[in-house]
N, C-alpha and C positions, 0 to 999 in steps of 0.2 A: 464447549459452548458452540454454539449452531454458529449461522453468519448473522441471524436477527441478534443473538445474544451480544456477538461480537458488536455488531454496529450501534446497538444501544451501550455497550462499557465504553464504549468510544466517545458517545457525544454526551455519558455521564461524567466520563473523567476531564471532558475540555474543559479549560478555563473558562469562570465563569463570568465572561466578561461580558455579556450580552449577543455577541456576534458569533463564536468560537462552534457554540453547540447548535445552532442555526444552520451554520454553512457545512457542518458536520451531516447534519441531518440532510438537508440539499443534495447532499454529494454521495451519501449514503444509497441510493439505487446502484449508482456507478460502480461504487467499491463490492457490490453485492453480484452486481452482473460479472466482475473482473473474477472478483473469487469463486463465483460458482463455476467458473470455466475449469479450474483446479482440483485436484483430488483433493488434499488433505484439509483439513478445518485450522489445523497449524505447521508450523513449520519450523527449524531451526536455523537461527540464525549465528553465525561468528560475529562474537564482538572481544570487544578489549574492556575490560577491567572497569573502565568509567563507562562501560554500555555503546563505545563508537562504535559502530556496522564496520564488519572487516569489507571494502571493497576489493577487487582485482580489475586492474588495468589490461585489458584488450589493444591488442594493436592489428592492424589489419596488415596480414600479408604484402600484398599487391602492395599497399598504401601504409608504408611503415609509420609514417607522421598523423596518422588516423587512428585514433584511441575513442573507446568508451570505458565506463565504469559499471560493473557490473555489480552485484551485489548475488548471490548464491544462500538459496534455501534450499534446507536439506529436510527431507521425510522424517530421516530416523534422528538420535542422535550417533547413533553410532557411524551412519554417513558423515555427517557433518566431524567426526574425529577421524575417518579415513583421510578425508580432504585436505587434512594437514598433511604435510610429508613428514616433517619435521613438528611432532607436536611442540606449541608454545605456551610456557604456561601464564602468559598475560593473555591468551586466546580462550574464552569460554563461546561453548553452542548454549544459547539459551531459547528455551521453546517461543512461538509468537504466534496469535492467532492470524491468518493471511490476513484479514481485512485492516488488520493496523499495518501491516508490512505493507501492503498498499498503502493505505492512509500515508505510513510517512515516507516513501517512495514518492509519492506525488509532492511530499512537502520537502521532500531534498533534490537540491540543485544539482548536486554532483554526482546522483546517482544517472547515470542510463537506460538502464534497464536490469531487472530482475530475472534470474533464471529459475524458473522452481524444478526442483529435481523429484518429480513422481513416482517412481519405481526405489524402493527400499535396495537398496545393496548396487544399484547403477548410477553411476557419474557419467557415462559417456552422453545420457541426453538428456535435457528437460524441456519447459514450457518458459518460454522468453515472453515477459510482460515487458514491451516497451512504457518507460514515462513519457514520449512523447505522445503516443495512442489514450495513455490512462488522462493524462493533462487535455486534451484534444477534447474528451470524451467530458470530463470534470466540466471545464470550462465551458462548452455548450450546455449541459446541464445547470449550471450558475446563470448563464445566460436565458434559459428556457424560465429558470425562476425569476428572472427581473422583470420578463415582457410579460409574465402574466398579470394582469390590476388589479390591484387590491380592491377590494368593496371597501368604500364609503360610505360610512353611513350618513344617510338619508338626511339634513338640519332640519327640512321641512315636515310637521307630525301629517301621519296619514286622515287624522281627522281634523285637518285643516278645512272650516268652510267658507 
């Protein structure tokens, strides 16, 4: 699936509660701009068995009481089964197109940031999507949608005399 294809499974699969696939679509530029800055069209991600995202906890050197949560997507799957040390067998890579890995990066709190690993068969470096830059970037966008006015139409008929 391209990123158009992606962004539209997205705002066909939201619930269909009136709001859900609206604000999908709104925000749909952003997740468009975020994943084209990345190579692959998918990704793998580690989850556990009911589908929770494996996170890792970062601690900062310098500032050992300074944590983020990351979240690591992998190219292949076979990166994503290196990244075990110890394979787990409540640990599955399941493929994901990026733009949902955005989508629900912006929509979890406890994620930090994203690392996408670009290079097939390399762990040592990826591309870090901050959620505070993705959320930053969302929110102005939601915002640019509000202050624009809706047309009213018109009570008054044009062939008024």
């Amino acid at each position: 699936m391209d990123l158009d294809q992606q962004l539209q499974a997205l705002i066909e699969n939201a619930p269909s509660d009136g709001r859900t696939p609206e604000a999908i679509a709104a925000i749909a530029p952003v997740l468009k701009l975020f994943a084209s800055q990345l190579q692959h069209l998918e990704y793998y991600i580690l989850q556990t068995l009911d589908e929770g995202w494996v996170l890792t906890t970062l601690s900062n050197r310098a500032q050992p009481d300074v944590e983020k949560n990351v979240l690591y997507a992998f190219p292949t799957l076979k990166d994503a089964a290196d990244f075990q040390v110890e394979p787990d067998p409540q640990i599955v890579a399941l493929p994901l197109p990026v733009t949902h890995i955005l989508f629900q990066m912006f929509a979890m709190d406890i994620v930090n940031s994203t690392v996408f690993f670009e290079t097939p068969g390399n762990l040592a470096s990826g591309t870090e999507v901050n959620r505070e830059d993705l959320q930053n970037l969302i929110h102005s966008q939601l915002q640019q949608m509000r202050s624009v006015p809706k047309a009213q139409p018109n009570p008054i008929p044009p062939d008024i005399a």
